[in-house]
C-alpha positions, 0 to 999 in steps of 0.5 A: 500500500502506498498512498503518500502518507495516508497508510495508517489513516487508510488502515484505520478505516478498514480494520475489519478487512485488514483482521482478514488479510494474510499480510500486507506491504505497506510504505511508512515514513520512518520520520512521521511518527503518527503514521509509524505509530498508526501502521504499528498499533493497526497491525499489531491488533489485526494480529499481523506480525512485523517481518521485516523492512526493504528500502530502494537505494535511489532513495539512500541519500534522498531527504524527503525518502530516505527513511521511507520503506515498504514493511512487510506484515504477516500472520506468521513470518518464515524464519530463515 
């Protein structure tokens, strides 16, 4: 999911299909703290498990982008 800053109000919105999902990628903003808080907390509830982050390199030395990642959320993570 990637709508420009609006993921955890997005989220928030549809808390019942997200209980539904089997994961979710989602970009987050690492320098926006109510959208990191907002994405934590939604999934965390929908019982999705954090599993890891991935960040383009063009965006390394970017300093609108350069904290932004796309999560990956699950129901379980593989291990390995």
């Amino acid at each position: 999911m990637d709508v420009d800053g609006l993921e955890h109000m997005i989220l928030s919105g549809g808390k019942s299909v997200l209980k539904e999902v089997f994961g979710l990628s989602i970009e987050v903003n690492e320098d926006f703290a109510a959208q990191v808080d907002g994405v934590n907390r939604m999934c965390i509830e929908a019982g999705l498990v954090f599993c890891g982050k991935r960040h383009s390199p063009m965006f390394d030395d970017n300093l609108r982008y350069g904290r932004t990642y796309n999560q990956i959320w699950q129901r379980r993570c593989k291990v390995g």
